[in-house]
SELUM-335678 format. One record per residue (C-alpha): residue number from 1; residue in three letters; x, y, z. Coordinates in Angstrom, 1 decimal, decimal comma. Layout:
<atoms>
ATOM/num/residuo/x/y/z
ATOM/NUM/ALA/X/Y/Z
...
</atoms>
This chain:
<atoms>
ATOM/num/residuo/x/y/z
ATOM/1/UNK/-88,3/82,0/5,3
ATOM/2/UNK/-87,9/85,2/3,2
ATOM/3/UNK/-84,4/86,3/2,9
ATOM/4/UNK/-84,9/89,8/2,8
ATOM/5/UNK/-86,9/90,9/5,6
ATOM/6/UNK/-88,0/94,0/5,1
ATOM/7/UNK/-89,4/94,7/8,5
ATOM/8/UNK/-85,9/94,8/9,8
ATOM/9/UNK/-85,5/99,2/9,7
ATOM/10/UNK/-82,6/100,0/7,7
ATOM/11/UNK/-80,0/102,1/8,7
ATOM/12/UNK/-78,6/105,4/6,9
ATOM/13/UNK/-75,3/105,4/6,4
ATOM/14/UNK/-73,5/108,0/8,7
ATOM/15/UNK/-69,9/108,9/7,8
ATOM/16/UNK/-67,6/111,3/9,9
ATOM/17/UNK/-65,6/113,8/8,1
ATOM/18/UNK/-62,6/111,2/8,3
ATOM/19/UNK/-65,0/108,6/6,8
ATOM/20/UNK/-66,0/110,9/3,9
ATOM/21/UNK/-62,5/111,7/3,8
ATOM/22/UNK/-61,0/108,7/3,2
ATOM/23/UNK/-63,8/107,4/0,4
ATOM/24/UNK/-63,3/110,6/-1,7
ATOM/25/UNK/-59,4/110,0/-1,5
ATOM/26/UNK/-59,7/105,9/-2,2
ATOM/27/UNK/-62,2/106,9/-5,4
ATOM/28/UNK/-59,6/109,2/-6,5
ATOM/29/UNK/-57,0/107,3/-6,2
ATOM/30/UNK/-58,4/104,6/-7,7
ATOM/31/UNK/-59,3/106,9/-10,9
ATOM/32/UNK/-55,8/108,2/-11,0
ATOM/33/UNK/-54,4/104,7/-10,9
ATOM/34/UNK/-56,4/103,2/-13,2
ATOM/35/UNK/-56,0/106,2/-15,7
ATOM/36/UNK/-52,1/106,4/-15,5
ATOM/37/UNK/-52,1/102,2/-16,2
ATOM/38/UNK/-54,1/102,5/-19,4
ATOM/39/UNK/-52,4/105,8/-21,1
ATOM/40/UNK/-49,1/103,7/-20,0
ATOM/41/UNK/-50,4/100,2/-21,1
ATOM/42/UNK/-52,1/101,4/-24,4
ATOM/43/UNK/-48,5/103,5/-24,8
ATOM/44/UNK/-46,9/100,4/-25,2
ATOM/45/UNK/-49,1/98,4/-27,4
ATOM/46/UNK/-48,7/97,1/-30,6
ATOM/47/UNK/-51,4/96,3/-32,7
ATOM/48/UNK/-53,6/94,4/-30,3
ATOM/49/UNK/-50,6/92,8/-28,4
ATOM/50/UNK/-49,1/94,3/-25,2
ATOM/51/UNK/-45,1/94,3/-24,4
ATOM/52/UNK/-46,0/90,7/-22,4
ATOM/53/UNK/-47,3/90,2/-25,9
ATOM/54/UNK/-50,2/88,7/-25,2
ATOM/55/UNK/-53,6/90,2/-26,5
ATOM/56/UNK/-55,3/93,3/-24,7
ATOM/57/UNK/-57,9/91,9/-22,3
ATOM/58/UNK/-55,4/88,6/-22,3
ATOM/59/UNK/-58,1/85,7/-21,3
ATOM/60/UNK/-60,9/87,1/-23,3
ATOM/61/UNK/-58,7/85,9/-26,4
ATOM/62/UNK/-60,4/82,8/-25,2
ATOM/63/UNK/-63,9/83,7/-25,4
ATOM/64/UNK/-63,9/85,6/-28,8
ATOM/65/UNK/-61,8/82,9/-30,2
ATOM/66/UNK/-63,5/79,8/-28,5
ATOM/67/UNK/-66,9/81,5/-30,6
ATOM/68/UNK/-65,1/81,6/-34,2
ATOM/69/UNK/-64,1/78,2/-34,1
ATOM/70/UNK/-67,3/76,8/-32,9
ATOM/71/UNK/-68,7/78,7/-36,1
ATOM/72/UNK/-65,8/77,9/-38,6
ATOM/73/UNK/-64,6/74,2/-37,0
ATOM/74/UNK/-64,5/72,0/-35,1
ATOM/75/UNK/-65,9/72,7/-31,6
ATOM/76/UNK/-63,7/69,3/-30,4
ATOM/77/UNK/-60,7/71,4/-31,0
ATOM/78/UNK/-62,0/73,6/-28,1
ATOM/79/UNK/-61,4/70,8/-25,8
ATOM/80/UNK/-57,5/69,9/-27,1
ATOM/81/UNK/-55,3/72,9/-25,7
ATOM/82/UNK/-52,6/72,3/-28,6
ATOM/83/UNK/-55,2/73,0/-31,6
ATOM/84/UNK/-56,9/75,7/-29,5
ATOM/85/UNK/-54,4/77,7/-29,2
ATOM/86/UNK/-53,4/77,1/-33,1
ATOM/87/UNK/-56,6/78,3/-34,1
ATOM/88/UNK/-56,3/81,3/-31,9
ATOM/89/UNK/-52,9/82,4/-33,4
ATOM/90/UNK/-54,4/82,0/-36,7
ATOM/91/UNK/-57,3/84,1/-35,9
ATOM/92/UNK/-54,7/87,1/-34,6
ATOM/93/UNK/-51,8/86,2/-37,0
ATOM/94/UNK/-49,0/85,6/-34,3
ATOM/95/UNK/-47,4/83,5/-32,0
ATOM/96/UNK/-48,4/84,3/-28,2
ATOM/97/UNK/-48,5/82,5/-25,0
ATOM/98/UNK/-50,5/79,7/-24,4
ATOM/99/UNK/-54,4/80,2/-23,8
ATOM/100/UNK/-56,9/77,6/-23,2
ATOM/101/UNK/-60,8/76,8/-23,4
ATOM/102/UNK/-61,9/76,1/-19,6
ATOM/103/UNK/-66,0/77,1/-19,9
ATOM/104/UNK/-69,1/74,3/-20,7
ATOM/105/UNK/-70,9/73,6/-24,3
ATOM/106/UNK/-73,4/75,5/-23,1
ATOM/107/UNK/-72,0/78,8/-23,0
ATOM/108/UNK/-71,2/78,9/-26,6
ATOM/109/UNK/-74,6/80,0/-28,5
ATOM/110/UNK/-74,3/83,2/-26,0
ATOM/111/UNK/-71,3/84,5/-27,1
ATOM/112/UNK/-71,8/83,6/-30,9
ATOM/113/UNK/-72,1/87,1/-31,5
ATOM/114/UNK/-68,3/87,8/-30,9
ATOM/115/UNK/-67,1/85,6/-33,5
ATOM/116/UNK/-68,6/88,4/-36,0
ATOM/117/UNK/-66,9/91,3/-34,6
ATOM/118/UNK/-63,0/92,3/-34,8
ATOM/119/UNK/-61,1/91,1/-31,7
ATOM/120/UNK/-60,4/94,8/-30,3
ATOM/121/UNK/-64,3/95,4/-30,7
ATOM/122/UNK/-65,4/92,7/-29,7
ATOM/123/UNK/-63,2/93,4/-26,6
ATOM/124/UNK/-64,4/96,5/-26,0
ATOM/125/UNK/-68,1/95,8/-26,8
ATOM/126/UNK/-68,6/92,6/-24,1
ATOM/127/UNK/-66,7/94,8/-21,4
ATOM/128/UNK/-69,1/97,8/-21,5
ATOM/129/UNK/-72,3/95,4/-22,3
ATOM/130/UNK/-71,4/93,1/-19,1
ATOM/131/UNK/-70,4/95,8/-16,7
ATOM/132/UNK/-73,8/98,0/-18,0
ATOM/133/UNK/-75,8/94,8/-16,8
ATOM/134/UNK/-73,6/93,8/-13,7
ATOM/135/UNK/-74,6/98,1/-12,6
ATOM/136/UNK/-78,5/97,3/-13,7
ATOM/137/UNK/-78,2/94,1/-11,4
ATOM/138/UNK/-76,8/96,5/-8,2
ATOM/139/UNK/-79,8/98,9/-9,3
ATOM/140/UNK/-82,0/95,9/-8,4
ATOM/141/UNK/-81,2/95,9/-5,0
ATOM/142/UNK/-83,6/98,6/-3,8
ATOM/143/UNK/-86,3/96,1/-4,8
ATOM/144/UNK/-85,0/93,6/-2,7
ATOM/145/UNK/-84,8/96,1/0,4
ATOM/146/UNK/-81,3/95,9/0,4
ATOM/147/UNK/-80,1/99,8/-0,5
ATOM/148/UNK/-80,8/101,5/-4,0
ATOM/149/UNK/-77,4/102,9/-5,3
ATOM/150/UNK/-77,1/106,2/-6,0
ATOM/151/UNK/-74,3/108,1/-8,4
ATOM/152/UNK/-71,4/107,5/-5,1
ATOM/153/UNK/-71,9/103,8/-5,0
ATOM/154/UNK/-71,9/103,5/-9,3
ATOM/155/UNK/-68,4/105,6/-9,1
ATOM/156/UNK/-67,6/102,8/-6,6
ATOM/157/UNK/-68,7/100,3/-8,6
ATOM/158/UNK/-66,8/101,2/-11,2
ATOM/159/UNK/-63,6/101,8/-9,4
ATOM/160/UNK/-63,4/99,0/-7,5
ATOM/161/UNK/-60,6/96,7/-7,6
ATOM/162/UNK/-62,6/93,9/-8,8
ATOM/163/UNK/-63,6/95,9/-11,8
ATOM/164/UNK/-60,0/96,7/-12,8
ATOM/165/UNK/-59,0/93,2/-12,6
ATOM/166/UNK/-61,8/91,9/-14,4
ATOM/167/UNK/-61,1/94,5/-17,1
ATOM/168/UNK/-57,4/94,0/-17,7
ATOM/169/UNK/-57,8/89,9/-17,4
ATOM/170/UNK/-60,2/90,3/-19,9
ATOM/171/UNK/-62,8/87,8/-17,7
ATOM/172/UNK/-66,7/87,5/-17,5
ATOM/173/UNK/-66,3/88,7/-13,7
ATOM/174/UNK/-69,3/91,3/-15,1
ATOM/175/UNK/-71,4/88,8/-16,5
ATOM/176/UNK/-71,1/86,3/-13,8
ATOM/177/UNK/-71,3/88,9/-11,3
ATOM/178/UNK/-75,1/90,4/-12,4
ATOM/179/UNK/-76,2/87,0/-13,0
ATOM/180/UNK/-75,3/86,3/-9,5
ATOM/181/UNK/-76,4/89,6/-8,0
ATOM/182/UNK/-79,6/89,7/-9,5
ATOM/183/UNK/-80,5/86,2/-8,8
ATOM/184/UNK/-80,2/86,9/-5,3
ATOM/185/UNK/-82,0/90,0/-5,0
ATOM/186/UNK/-84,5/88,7/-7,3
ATOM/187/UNK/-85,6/85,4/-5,6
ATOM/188/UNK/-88,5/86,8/-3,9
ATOM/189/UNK/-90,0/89,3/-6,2
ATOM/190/UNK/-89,0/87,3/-9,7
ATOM/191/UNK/-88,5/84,1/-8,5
ATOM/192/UNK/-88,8/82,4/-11,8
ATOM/193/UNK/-86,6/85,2/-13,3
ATOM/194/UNK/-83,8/84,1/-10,5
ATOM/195/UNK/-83,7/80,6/-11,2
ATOM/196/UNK/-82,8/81,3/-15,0
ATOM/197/UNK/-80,3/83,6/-13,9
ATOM/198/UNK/-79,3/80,9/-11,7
ATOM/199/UNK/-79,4/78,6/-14,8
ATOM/200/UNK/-77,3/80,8/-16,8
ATOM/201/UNK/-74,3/81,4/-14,3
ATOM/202/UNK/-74,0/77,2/-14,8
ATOM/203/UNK/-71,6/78,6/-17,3
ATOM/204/UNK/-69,0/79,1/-14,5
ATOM/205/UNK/-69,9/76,3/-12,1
ATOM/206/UNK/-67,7/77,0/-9,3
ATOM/207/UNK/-69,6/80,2/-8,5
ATOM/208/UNK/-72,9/79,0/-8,0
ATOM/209/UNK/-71,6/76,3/-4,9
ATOM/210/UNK/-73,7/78,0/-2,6
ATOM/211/UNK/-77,0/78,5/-5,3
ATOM/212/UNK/-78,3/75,7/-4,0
ATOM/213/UNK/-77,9/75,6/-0,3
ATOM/214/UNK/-79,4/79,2/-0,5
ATOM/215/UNK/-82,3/78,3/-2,4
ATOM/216/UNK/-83,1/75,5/0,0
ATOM/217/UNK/-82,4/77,1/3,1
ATOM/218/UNK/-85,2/80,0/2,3
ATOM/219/UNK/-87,2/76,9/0,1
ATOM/220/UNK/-87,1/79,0/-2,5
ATOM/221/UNK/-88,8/76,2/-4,9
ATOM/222/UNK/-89,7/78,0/-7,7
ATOM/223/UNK/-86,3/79,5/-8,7
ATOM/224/UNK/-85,3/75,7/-8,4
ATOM/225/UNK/-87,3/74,5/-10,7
ATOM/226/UNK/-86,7/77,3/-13,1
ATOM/227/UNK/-83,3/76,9/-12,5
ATOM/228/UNK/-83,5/73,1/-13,0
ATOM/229/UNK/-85,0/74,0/-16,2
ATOM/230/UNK/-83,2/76,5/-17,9
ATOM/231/UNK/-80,0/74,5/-17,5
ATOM/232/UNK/-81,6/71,4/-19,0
ATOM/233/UNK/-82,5/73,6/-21,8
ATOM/234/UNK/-79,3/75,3/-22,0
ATOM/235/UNK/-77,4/71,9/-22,2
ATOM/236/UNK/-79,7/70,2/-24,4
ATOM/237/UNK/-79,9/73,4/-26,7
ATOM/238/UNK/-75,8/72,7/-26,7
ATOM/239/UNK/-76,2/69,2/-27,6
ATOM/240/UNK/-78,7/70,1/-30,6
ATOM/241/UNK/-76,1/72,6/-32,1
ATOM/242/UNK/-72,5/70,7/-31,1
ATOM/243/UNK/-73,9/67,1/-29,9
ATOM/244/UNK/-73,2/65,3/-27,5
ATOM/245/UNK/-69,1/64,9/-27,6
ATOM/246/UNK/-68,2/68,2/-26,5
ATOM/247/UNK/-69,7/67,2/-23,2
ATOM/248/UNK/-67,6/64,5/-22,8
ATOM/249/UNK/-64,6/66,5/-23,7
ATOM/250/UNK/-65,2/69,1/-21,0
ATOM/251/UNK/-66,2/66,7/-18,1
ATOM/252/UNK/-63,2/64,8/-18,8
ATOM/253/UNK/-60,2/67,1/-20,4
ATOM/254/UNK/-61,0/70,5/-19,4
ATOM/255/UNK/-61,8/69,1/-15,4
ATOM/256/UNK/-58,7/67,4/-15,6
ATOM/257/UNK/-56,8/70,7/-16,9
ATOM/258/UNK/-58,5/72,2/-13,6
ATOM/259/UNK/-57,9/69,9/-11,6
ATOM/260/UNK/-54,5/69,9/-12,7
ATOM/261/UNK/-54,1/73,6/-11,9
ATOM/262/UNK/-55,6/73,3/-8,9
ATOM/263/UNK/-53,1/70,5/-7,5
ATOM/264/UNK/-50,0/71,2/-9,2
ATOM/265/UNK/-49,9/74,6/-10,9
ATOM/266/UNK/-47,8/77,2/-10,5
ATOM/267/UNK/-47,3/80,5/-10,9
ATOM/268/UNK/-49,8/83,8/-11,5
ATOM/269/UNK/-53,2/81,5/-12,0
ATOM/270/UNK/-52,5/79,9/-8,2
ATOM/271/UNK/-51,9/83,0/-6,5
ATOM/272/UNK/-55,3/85,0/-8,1
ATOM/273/UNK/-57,3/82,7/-6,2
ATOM/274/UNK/-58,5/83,4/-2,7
ATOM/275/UNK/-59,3/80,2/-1,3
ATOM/276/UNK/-58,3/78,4/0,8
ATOM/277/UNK/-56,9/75,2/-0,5
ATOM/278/UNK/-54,9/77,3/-2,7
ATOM/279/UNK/-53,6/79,4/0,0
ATOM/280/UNK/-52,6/76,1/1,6
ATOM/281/UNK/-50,6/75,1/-1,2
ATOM/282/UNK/-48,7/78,3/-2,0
ATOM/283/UNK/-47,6/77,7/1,8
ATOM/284/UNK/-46,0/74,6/1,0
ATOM/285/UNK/-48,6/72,5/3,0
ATOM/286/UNK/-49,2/69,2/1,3
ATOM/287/UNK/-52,1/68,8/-0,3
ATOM/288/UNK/-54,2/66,7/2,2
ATOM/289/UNK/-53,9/68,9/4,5
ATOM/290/UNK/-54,8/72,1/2,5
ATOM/291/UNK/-58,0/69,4/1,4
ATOM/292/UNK/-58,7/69,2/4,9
ATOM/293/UNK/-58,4/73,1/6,1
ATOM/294/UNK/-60,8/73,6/2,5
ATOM/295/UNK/-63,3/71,0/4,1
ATOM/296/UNK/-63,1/72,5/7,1
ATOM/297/UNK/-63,8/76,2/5,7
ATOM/298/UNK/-66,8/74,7/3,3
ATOM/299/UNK/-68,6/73,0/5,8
ATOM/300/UNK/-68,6/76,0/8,6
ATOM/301/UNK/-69,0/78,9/5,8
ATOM/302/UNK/-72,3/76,4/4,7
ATOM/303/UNK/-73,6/76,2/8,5
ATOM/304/UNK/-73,0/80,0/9,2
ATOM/305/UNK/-75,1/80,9/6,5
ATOM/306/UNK/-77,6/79,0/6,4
ATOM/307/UNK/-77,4/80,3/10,4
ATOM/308/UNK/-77,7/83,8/9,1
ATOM/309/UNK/-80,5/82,7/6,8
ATOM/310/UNK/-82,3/81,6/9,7
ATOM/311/UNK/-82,2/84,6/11,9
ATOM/312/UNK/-83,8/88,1/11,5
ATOM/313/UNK/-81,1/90,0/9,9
ATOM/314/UNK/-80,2/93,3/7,6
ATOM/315/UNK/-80,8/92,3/3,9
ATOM/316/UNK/-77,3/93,4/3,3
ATOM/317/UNK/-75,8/91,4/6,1
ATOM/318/UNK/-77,4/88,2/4,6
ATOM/319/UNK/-76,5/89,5/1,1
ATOM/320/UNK/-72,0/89,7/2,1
ATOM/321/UNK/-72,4/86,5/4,0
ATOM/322/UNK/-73,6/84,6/1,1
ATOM/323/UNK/-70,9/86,3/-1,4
ATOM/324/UNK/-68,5/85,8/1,6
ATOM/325/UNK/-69,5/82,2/1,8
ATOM/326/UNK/-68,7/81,5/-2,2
ATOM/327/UNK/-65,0/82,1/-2,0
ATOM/328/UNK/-64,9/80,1/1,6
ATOM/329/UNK/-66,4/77,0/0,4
ATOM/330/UNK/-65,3/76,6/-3,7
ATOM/331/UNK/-61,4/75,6/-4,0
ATOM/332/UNK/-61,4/76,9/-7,4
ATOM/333/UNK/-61,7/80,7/-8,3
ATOM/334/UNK/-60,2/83,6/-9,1
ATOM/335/UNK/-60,0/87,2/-8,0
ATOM/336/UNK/-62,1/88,6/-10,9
ATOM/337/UNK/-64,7/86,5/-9,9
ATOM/338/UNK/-64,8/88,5/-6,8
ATOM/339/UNK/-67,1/91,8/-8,4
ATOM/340/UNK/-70,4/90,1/-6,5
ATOM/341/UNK/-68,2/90,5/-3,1
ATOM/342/UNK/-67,7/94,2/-4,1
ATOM/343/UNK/-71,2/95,0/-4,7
ATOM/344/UNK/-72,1/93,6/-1,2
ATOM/345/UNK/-69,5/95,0/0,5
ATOM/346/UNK/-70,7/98,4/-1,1
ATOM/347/UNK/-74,5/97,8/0,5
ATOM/348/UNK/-73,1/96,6/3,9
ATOM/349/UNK/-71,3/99,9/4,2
ATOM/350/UNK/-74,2/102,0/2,3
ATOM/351/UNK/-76,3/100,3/5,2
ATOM/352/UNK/-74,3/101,0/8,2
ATOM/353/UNK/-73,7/103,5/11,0
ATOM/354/UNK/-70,2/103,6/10,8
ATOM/355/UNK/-70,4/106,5/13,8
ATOM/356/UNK/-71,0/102,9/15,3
ATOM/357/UNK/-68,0/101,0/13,7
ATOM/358/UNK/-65,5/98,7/15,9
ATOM/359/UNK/-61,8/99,5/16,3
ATOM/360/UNK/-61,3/97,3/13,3
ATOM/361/UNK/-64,2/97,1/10,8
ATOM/362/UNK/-62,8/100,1/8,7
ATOM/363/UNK/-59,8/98,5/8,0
ATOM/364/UNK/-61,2/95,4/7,4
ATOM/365/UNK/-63,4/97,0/5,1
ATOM/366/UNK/-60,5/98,8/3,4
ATOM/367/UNK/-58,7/95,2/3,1
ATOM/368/UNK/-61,2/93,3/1,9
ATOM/369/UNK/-62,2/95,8/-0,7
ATOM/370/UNK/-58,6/96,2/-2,4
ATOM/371/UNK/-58,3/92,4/-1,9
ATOM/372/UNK/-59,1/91,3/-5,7
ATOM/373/UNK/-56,0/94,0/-6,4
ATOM/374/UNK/-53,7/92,8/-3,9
ATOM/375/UNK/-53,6/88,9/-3,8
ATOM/376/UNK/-50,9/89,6/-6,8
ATOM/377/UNK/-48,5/91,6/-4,9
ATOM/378/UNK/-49,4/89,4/-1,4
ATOM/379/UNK/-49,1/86,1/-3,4
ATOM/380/UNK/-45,6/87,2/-4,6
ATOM/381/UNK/-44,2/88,0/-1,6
ATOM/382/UNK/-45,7/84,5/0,0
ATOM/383/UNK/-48,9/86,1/1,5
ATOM/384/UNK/-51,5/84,1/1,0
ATOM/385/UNK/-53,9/85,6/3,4
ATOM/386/UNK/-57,1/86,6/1,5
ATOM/387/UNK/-59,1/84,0/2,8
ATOM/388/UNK/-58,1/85,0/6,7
ATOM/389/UNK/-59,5/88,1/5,2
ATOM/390/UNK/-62,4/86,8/3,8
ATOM/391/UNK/-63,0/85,1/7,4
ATOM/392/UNK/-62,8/87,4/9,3
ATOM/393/UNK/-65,8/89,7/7,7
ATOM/394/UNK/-67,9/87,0/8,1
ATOM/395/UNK/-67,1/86,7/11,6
ATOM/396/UNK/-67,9/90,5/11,8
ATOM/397/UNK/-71,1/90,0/9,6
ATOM/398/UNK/-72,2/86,7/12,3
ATOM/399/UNK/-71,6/88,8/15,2
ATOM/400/UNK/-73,7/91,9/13,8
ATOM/401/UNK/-76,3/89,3/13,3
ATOM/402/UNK/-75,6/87,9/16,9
ATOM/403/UNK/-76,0/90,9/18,3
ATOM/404/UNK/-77,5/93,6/16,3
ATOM/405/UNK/-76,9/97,3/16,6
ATOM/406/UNK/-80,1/99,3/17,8
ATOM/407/UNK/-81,5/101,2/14,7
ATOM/408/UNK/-81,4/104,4/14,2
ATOM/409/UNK/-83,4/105,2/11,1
ATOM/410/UNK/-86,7/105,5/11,3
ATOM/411/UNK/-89,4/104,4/8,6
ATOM/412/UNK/-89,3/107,5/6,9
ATOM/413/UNK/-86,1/107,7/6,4
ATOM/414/UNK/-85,9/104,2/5,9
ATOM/415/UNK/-88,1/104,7/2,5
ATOM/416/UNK/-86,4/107,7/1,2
ATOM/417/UNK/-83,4/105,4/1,5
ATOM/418/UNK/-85,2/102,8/-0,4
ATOM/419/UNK/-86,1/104,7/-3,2
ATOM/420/UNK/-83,0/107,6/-3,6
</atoms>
């Protein structure tokens, strides 16, 4: 069964004054934000530290440093958070807090390149690369019949929440966010092409729960197999250049480390994720039971879409239910991770008739979209509701799928959408 069903018309977005309104004044908000945090932020810099003093683009620290030290040492001492973090004060010449390595073997030969650049560069350099290739993934989605984005929906890209957070936590939310993207728009029209993406976002585990079900859902076979593939090669390519030991120290160290946080952590790292065990947790409910809600939450976010798989449905519709269904069924991730969600959130309103909208859905919208922002500040103040959040689109994206809205473009105006 194809997952993007291009017989289904799409619909032109129409947005009342009040809707246009309120994007232009989100946008510029955003910009003005985001402007006054970095003249304030790089204000109070010195060298390459902040006044938290830790690094600028904090976690990359890990990424650039994890690279020199699997060119210069040991790449055991990746795995051992104590001499880690020793090498990486070496590297910038300072004490600062505590980082450690949390990524696969396999991830290493593709960010050798860093260990060769200066740590501010380097910074700089895999920001703009990744977010240039997460905006060429959202380009793909006019091939996939989902909406092409024009210059309004880049600007949102770019100012979204997600991207901020990605940007001052220094993560691979960019990277992991094309490679998921264009995987799924890809796995009809390139499906060997989106089963090495697919192989290549094994890098971050956790984020490609629902690959699978997808993939067998639609049976999508080829981008298995070339999935399959590319992560065989991937890890035996690892075990060529590190062998075999550094496997054994991630299965076993860095999933305890995880494990660890996910059970018994504290502080910032629990409240940036939006799942729901976590949630659970930072509500003081033991942990069986926030095992149990998470069980609960996996299994019906699995059924619903492979439901929504199942049914004739908007591409886009199909496209926030499976990014939806990611943070409902993993326990473990973050809100930079969340840059996919954004990008599907910006076709599902790119593809609406919000003339048409329920009472609620622009708020929803609204929420869900500064979500990645505002887990922080929620968190804090014991509000640990993202995931009700997160639930209830995807009962609004079921129901429009339930019951769908009557179109109203027609098939010309359907292909001028297509291909603006």
């Amino acid at each position: 069964m194809p997952l993007y069903q291009n017989d289904i018309p799409l619909v032109r977005p129409r947005l009342s004054r009040i809707d246009k309104l309120g994007v232009g004044v989100i946008l510029a908000g955003s910009a003005l934000f985001y402007i006054s945090f970095y003249i304030d932020f790089l204000s109070s810099m010195s060298g390459v530290f902040d006044w938290t003093n830790h690094p600028i683009g904090r976690d990359f620290v890990n990424m650039w440093s994890g690279a020199k030290v699997a060119m210069q040492g040991d790449v055991l001492d990746l795995f051992d958070v104590e001499k880690f973090h020793a090498w990486q004060e070496s590297f910038l010449g300072q004490a600062f807090p505590l980082h450690n390595w949390s990524y696969p073997p396999h991830l290493l030969p593709m960010i050798a390149v860093l260990a060769k650049l200066p740590y501010v560069i380097a910074y700089i350099a895999f920001m703009t690369v990744t977010f240039l290739l997460y905006a060429f993934a959202a380009r793909l989605s006019g091939q996939a019949g989902v909406v092409a984005p024009n210059w309004l929906m880049m600007l949102a890209l770019l100012l979204a929440p997600s991207t901020f957070v990605t940007v001052v936590a220094g993560q691979n939310g960019f990277l992991t966010g094309a490679l998921f993207l264009a995987g799924m728009l890809l796995i009809e029209r390139r499906p060997w092409l989106a089963g090495i993406l697919f192989g290549i976002l094994t890098v971050k585990p956790q984020l490609g729960v629902m690959v699978p079900i997808v993939l067998i859902a639609l049976s999508a076979w080829r981008p298995i197999v070339s999935a399959s593939v590319t992560t065989l090669v991937l890890v035996g390519l690892s075990m060529v250049l590190f062998g075999i030991h550094p496997w054994e120290s991630y299965l076993i160290k860095t999933f305890t480390l995880q494990g660890d946080i996910l059970t018994r952590g504290d502080g910032i790292y629990t409240i940036m994720m939006p799942t729901v065990f976590m949630s659970g947790r930072e509500l003081g409910l033991p942990n069986a039971i926030s095992w149990f809600a998470q069980a609960v939450s996996s299994l019906a976010a699995v059924v619903l879409t492979v439901w929504a798989l199942r049914r004739p449905a908007e591409p886009a519709l199909r496209l926030m239910i499976i990014c939806l269904a990611v943070f409902l069924v993993t326990p473990y991730a973050f809100n930079y991770d969340m840059t996919f969600l954004s990008a599907a959130l910006i076709y599902y309103v790119a593809t609406r008739d919000m003339s048409a909208a329920l009472p609620f859905e622009r708020l929803l919208i609204g929420v869900v979209w500064i979500a990645p922002y505002m887990i922080l500040p929620w968190g804090n103040l014991g509000f640990p509701v993202v995931p009700l959040f997160l639930w209830a689109m995807m009962g609004l994206c079921c129901y429009r799928i339930a019951k769908p809205v009557e179109p109203i473009a027609s098939s010309a105006r359907t292909a001028a959408a297509m291909t603006s």
